[in-house]
N, C-alpha and C positions, 0 to 999 in steps of 0.2 A: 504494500500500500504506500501509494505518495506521501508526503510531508504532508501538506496540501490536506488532503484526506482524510488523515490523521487528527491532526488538526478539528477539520470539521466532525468527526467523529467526538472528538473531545468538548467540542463546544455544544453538539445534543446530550452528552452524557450530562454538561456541566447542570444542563436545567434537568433534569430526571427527578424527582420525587415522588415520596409515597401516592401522594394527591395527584402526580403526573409520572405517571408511569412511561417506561420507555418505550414501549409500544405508542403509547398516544402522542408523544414526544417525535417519534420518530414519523407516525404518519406526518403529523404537521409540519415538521421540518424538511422534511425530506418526499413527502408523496403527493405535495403540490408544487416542487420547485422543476418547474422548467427548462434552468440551464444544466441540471443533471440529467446524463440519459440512463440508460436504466439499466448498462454496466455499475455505474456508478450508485446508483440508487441499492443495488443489490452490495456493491462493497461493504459500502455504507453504516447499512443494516446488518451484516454481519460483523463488521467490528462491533457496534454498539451490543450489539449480544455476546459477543465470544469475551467484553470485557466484563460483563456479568456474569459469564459460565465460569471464568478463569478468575474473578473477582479477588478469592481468598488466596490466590499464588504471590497478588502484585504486591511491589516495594509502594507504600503509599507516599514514599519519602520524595519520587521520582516525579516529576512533573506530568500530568493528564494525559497529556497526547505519546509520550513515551510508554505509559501502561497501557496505552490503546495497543500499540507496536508489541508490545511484548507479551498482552494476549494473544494477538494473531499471533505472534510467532509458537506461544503453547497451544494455537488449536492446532497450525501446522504438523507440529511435533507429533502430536495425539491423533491427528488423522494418519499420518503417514506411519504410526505405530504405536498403536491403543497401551502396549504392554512396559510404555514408556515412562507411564504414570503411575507408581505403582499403589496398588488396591489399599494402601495404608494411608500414602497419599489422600486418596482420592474419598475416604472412608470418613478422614479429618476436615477437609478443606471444601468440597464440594458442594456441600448443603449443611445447615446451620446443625449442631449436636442435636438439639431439641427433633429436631425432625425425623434426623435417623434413626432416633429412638424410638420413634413413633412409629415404625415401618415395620412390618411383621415379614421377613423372608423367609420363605419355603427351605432354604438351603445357602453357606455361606458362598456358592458360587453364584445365587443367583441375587445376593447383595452385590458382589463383584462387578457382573453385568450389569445390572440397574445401574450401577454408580458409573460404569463406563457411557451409557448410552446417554445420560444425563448431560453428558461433555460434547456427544453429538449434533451439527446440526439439525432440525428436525426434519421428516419426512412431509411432504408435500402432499396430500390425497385428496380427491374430487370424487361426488359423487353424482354420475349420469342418472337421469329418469331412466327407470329402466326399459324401456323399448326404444328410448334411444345410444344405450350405452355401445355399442357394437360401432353407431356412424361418428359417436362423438370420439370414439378411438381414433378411428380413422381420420375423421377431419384433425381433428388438432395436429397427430403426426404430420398428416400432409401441408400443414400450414405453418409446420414449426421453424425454424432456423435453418439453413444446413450443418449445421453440427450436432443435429439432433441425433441421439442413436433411439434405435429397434429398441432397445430398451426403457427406452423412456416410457413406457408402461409395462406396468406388470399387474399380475394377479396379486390380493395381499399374501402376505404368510403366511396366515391362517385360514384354515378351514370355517371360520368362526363366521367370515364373512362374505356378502354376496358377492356376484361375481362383477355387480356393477362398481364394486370400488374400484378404480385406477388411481396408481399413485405416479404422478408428476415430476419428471425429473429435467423436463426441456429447460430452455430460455426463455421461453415468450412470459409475459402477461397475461395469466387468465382471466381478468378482469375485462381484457379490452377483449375479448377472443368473441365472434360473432355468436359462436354459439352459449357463452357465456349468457350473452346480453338479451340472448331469445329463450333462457330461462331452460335451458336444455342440459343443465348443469349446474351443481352445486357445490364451493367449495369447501370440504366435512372432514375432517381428523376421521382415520379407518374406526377408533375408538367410537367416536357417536355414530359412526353408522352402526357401528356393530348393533348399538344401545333400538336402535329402530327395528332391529331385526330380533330384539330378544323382545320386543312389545310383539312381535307377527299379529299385526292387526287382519283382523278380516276386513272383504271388503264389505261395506254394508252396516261394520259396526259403529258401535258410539262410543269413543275414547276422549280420554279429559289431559291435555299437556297442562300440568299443574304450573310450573316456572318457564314457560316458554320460553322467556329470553325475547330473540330476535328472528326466532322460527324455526332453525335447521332441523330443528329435531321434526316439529310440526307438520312441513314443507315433505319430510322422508316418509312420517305415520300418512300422510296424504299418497303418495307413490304411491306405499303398499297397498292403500287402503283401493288402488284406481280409480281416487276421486267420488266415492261412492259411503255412505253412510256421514258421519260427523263428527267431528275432533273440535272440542272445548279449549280455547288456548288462551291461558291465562298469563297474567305477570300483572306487577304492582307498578310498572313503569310504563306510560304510555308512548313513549317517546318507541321502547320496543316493540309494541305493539304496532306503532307506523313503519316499524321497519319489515315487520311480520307481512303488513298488508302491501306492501310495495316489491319485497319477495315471490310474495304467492302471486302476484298479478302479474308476472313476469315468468313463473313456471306455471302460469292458469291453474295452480290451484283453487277448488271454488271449495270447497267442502267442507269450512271449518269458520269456526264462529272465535273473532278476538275479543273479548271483555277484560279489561283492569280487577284483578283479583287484589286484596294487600297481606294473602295468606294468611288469613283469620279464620275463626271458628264460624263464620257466616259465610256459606258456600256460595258463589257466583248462580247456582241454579239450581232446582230438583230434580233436574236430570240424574238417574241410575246409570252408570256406566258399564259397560263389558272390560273396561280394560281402563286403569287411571298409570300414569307415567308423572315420577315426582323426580324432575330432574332439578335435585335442589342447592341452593346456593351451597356453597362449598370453600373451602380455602385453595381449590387449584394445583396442591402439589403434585397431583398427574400431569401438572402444563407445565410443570417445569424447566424439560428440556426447550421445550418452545417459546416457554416465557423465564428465562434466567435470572431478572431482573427483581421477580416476585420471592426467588429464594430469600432476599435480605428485608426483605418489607413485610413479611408474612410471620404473624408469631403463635408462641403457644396459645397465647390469649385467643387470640382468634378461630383456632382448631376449636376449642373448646367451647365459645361462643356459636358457632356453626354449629358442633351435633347440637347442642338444646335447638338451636331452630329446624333443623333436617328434622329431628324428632317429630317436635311438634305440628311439622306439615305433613307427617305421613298421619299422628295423629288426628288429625282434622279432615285430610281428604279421603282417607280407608273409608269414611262414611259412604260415601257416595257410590260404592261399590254395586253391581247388583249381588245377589246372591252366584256363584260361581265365578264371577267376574274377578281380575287380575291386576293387584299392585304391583308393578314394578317401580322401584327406587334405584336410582343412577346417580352415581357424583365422580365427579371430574377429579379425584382424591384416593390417598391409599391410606392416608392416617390409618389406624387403629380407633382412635375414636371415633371417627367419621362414617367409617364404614363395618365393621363386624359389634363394635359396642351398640351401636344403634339398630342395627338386625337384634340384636339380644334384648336388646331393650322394649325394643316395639312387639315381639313375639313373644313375649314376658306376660306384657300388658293384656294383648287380643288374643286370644285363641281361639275367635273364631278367623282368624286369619290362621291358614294353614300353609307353610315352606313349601313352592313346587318348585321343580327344573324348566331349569331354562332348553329343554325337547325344542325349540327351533333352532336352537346354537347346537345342540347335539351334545349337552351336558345332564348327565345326572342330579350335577347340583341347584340349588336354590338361590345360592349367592357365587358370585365370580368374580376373581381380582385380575384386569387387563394389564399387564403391567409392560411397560413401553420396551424395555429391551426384546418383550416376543413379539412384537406387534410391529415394533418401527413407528408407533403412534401415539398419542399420550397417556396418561395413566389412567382407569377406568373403574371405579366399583358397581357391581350391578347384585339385586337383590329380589325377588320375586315372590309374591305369596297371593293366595286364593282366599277370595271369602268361601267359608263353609255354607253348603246349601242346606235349611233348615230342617230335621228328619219331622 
């Protein structure tokens, strides 16, 4: 990277805070300026995160735009040979203590990995309408760069998921891509598709997105559903809600009703659902590889403030269940509290909610931890259970 660059890299880290993240930081700076073309918009953006990946290595002694430098030159390192950092390293300095204590790994190689994938940049993945996923391959290929390789899509690596994920490795802009703009295509972490595909709505059914958000989840239960039956999409922010309707009228979704919910004990409707989706706010540490910036801004307080609210919204919406109909709970987090203490908690409480498998993922189990080194995607908790039908 140039002086020059450098430089400018240092001067958006310089404004970053809690309140302005570097993500938002970086659209503004950087994804309306003009005189950069979009080599450079991509440089850019990878310094400002590989100096948050690499955060805990730099001399803080050293002036800004030299620890910009001297991250890239440890992702270099680390890309060109992962086993260069080594797992005590990476165990200590990577993510804040607190958190890695929080983190329940199956096995100490499969801490090793997480912690390596962490340093990674992240994977790129879209998700096609599915009857047009086959032309949307083809087109983008065909309109890519010529340095594009055959590779540039692939299937995910897991079986987990449909076969409409592709994951993006070209140059272009999918943003500007026509068939972006005709709504033929969604930009989705393999993670949340996964999460659409463990709801396997019917078509015809009537499902409730509790947290919508800004719709991707919504927009994908709409795919499945072929448009056909009703999705409830809720959120306490309207601002998301306009961004929900301005999505869906771009991939013609019609099928789904936006209302301002503020996650209370006064449900948005009497509607009985087949299938309620509690994709609830969360502290993110599944995003981490994607968002690095959040490892130092996110605390224990926080974790711990999130389950009482995750709780309480599966509390409140489990109402609305019909009789055999299906909660699914989703969070973008692997804490330990966030995700297995709040299954325990809420299955404590309800017994008429009964643990099923997630049978469209092709798991036995009730709950599942997506964890980004097997996925290439970000961190994922998913948890499912039935209301009991009344004997």
């Amino acid at each position: 990277m140039s002086t020059a660059l450098a430089q400018r890299a240092a001067h958006i880290i310089a404004q970053v805070s809690p309140e302005s993240p570097a993500d938002f930081v970086l659209r503004r700076e950087v994804g309306s300026d003009r005189e950069l073309d979009s080599v450079e918009k991509r440089a850019l953006t990878g310094a400002v995160f590989a100096y948050y990946r690499w955060f805990a290595w730099l001399d803080t002694t050293r002036a800004l735009p030299q620890r910009v430098l001297a991250a890239l030159d440890l992702q270099k390192r680390f890309d060109d040979d992962p086993a260069a950092i080594k797992p005590e390293s990476l165990a200590a300095l990577a993510l804040p203590e607190w958190a890695l204590a929080s983190l329940d790994f199956p096995t100490p190689e499969a801490r090793t990995a997480y912690l390596r994938q962490l340093q990674r940049p992240p994977a790129l993945w879209i998700r096609p309408q599915r009857e047009f996923a086959p032309s949307i391959a083809r087109a983008l290929r065909h309109t890519a760069a010529p340095d594009f390789l055959p590779s540039g899509f692939s299937l995910p690596p897991s079986s987990l998921a449909s076969v409409t994920a592709l994951r993006y490795t070209g140059p272009s802009d999918l943003f500007k891509a026509e068939e972006f703009k005709k709504g033929l295509f969604e930009i989705q972490d393999l993670a949340s598709q996964i999460v659409g595909h463990a709801c396997a709505p019917e078509p015809g059914s009537t499902w409730w997105d509790a947290c919508c958000g800004e719709g991707g989840k919504t927009l994908h239960l709409s795919d499945l559903m072929a448009n056909k039956g009703v999705i409830w999409a809720t959120d306490r922010h309207t601002g998301r809600l306009a961004t929900l309707r301005k999505r869906a009228g771009r991939a013609q979704a019609f099928n789904y009703r936006a209302v301002t919910w503020n996650g209370g004990p006064f449900l948005p409707t009497k509607t009985k659902f087949d299938g309620i989706l509690v994709d609830a706010p969360c502290s993110g540490v599944g995003t981490w590889q994607r968002n690095p910036h959040a490892r130092w801004t996110t605390t224990e307080t926080d974790v711990k403030e999130l389950a009482e609210i995750q709780l309480q919204l599966l509390e409140n919406t489990h109402k609305a269940l019909k009789p055999g109909g299906r909660l699914i709970y989703a969070v973008c987090t692997i804490t330990r509290q966030e995700t297995t203490d709040v299954v325990r908690a809420l299955s404590a409480a309800h017994p008429e909610l009964e643990p099923v498998p997630f049978a469209s993922l092709g798991s036995s189990e009730s709950s599942l931890f997506l964890w980004p080194h097997q996925l290439d995607a970000n961190g994922m908790f998913l948890a499912a259970w039935r209301r009991r039908t009344e004997k």
